[in-house]
N, C-alpha and C positions, 0 to 999 in steps of 0.2 A: 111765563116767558123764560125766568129762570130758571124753571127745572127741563124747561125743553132744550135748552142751552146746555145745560149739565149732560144730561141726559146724551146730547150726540157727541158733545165732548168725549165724553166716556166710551162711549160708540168705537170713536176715530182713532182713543188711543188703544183701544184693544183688540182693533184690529190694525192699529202697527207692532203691536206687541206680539200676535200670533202670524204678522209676518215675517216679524224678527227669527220667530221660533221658528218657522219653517226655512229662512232662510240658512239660518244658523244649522240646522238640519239635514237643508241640501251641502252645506260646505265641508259638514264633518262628511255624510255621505260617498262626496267626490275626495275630499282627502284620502277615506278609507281606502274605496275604490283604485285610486293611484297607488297607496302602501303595496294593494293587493297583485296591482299589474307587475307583471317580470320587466325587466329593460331591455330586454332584448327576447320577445316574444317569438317572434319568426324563425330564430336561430337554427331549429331543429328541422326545418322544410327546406331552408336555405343557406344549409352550411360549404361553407366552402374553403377558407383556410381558418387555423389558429395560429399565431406566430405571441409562443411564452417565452418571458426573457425575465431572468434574473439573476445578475451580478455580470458577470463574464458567456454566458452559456444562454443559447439559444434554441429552444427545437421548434420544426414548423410543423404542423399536423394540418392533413390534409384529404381529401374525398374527391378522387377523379371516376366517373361511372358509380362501377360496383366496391371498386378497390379505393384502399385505404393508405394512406404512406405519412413517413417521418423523415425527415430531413432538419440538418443543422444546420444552423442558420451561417454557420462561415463557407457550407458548401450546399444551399438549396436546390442547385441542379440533381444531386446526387439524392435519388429516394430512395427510401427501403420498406419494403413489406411491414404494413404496420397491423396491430393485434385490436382488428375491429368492435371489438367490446371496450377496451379501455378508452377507443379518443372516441366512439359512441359515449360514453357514463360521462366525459368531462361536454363534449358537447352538449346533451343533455341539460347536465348541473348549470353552465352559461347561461341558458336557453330558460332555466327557472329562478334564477337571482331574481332575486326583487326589493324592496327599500322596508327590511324586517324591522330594525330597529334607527331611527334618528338620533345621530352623535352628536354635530354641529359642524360649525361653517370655519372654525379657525383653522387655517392651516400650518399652524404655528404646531401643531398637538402631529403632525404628520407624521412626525419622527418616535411620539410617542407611538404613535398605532400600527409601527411597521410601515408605513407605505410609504418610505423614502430608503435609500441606503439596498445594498446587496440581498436583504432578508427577501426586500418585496419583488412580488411577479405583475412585470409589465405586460400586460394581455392587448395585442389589436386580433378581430378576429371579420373575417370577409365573406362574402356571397360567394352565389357560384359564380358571378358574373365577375369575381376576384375583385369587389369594390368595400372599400373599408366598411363596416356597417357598425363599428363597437371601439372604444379603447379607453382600457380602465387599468387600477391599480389594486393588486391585492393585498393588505397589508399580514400582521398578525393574526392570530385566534385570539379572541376574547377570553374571559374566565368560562364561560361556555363555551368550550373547544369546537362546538358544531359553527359558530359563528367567527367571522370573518371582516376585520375593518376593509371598506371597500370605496373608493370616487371615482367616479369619470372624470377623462383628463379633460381640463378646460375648467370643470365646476369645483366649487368649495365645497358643497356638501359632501360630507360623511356619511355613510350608513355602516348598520352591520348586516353582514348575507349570511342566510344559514344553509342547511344542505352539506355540510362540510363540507366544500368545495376545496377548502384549503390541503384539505388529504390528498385531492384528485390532480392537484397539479404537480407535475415535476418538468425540470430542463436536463435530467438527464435521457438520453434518445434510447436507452439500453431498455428502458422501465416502455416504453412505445411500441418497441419493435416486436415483431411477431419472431419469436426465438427457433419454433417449430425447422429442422434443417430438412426434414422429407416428410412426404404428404400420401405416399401410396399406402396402400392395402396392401398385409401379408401376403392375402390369397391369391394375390393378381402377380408377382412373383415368377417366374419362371426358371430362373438361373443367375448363381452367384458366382462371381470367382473371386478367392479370396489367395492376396501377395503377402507373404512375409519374409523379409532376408532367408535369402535360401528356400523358399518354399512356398508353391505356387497349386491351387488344387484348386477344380470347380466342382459346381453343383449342380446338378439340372432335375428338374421337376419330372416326374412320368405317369401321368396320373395323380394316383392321390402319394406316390411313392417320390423318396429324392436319392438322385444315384447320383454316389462319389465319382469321380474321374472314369464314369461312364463300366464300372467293374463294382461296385460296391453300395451296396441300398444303405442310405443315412438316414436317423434318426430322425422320424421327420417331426418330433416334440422339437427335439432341440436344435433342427434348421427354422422353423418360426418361432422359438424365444428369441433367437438371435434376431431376426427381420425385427419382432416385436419390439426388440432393446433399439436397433436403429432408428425404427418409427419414433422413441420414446425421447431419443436426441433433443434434448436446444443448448442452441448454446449461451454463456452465461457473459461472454462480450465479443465484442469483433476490434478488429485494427483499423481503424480512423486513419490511420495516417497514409496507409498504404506504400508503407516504405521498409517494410520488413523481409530480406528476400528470402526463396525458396529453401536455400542453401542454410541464412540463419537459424530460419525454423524448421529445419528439418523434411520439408517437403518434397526436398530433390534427390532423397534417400532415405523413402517412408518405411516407420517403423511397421506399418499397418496400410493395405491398402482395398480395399472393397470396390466389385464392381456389381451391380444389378439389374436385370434384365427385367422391365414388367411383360404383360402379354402382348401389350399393344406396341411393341419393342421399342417405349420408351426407355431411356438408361439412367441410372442413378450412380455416382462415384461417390466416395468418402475416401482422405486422403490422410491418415496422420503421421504429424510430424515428431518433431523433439518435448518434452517437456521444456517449459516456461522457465528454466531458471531455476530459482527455490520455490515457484509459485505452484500449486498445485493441479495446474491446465495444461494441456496440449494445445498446441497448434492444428491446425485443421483445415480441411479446403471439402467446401461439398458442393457438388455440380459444377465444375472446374469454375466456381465463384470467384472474380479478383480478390475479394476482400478473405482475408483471413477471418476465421472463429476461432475460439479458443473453447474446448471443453474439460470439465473436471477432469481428473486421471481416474476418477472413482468408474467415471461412466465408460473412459477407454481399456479400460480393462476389465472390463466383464463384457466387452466385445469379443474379444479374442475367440476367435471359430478355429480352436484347432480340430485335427482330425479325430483326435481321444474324446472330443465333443460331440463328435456328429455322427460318429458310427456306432455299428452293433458290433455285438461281439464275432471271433472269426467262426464259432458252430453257426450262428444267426444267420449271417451271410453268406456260408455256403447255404446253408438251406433254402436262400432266398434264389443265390446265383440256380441251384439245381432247381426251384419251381419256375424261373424264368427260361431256364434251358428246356423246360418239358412244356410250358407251355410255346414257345418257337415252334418244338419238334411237331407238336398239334397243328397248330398253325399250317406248316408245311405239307401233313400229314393230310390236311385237309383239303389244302390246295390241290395236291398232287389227285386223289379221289375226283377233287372235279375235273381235274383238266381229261382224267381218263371216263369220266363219265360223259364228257362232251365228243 
């Protein structure tokens, strides 16, 4: 009787002991599983705003359709063409945080880990339906630079996120904006005319040929290096302020003025102004933009299309003007044959 006693005794505890184990099992399990989930999964299907802030400086990044913008947060209304690769890579990175490493719960250590004070970046970030879905704090990098002290506001926990996210964020809106100032194709091109104090000349296309002031076949290497050097344009800041006039910057008496024609008789202008001061930039206006750009002087001056750039020599271009005058004379020569043959 007593060893049947024993016997289920031993039973009963060994199977709370391997349900211990299994339970124990399931909880590391779902622990796991939670380290492994991101906090914000959906991010990337349902992005709709980011709004980063740290210290005094704000940018909003944001996805209306197809298009992409950044705005500062002292002026939101005002958007600007944003550089879809970069607020895609921070979206992204959002969208894959997850809870890499556990720090702990005091919030006393906040200031140790960056996420208090001007260092740290306030992140809220929203759907398409503009409804908050996220807002956390990013502190410092760890001694492992790829990782990142990280809490949602509301909670004491700590983590660290890796991904280097911490690379990917900035509040200046310069580092967002798509810099790019024209977007056409050399080929598509038609006609340039280009203004300089005192001197005013165009270009026009004729085929595959480009005739000066309508008397003179141009270089047609060095009328599309030129298109090619405009194309290759960004600029390196703009005026925020919108309070710099014409006249300060040089705009109202450009040293440089470009206009161009594509086929589809879209128009492209470029306007430059004064150099910056001691600063090494021009002033600038493209596509009669309110906001001013400012470009290196390195890039404004290997614009310069003078004529000594774009022509052949004067043997070249006679010879060019006499095969255009003979082939006319054909032309007419031909005409004339039919009208008397009809």
């Amino acid at each position: 009787m007593i060893s049947a006693k024993t016997t289920l005794y031993s039973g009963i505890l060994l199977l709370l002991i391997v349900a211990a184990m299994i339970l124990s099992n399931a909880l590391q399990n779902s622990s796991a599983k939670k380290n492994e989930t991101p906090f914000y999964p959906q991010f990337i299907e349902n992005f709709g705003k980011i709004v980063l802030n740290r210290g005094d400086e704000t940018v909003i990044l944001s996805k209306e359709g197809d298009s992409w913008f950044a705005a500062l947060g002292v002026a939101p209304e005002i958007k600007y063409a944003a550089d879809s690769v970069k607020v895609a890579n921070v979206v992204n990175k959002i969208a894959e945080m997850k809870r890499d490493i556990f720090v702990g719960t005091n919030k006393t250590s906040d200031a140790e880990y960056g996420l208090v004070g001007d260092s740290a970046f306030s992140v809220k970030i929203f759907n398409k339906q503009d409804m908050q879905i996220g807002d956390f704090v990013l502190g410092k990098k760890s001694e492992n630079w790829r990782f990142n002290y990280f809490r949602q506001s509301g909670s004491d926990k700590i983590f660290l996120v890796g991904g280097g996210i911490g690379f990917a964020f900035k509040t200046d809106i310069n580092e967002w904006r798509n810099k790019v100032l024209f977007t056409f194709k050399p080929e598509d091109i038609t006609q340039i005319t280009a203004e300089y104090p005192g001197e005013v000349f165009s270009i026009k296309k004729d085929g595959e040929r480009w005739i000066l002031n309508e008397k003179f076949e141009a270089n047609a290497d060095s009328v599309v290096r030129f298109l090619k050097d405009i194309v290759e344009l960004d600029a390196g800041n703009w005026d925020y302020t919108y309070s710099i006039s014409d006249k300060i910057s040089g705009l109202a008496n450009p040293s440089q003025k470009y206009g161009i024609l594509q086929n589809d008789g879209k128009k492209y202008t470029l306007i430059v102004g004064n150099i910056d001061g001691e600063r090494p930039r021009y002033f600038v206006r493209a596509n009669d933009d309110k906001q001013i750009a400012f470009l290196f002087r390195s890039q404004v001056q290997r614009l310069k299309l003078s004529k000594e750039r774009i022509t052949n020599t004067n043997e070249q271009s006679e010879k060019i003007m006499q095969k255009m005058l003979e082939e006319y004379q054909a032309r007419q020569q031909a005409a004339e044959s039919g009208s008397m043959g009809r």
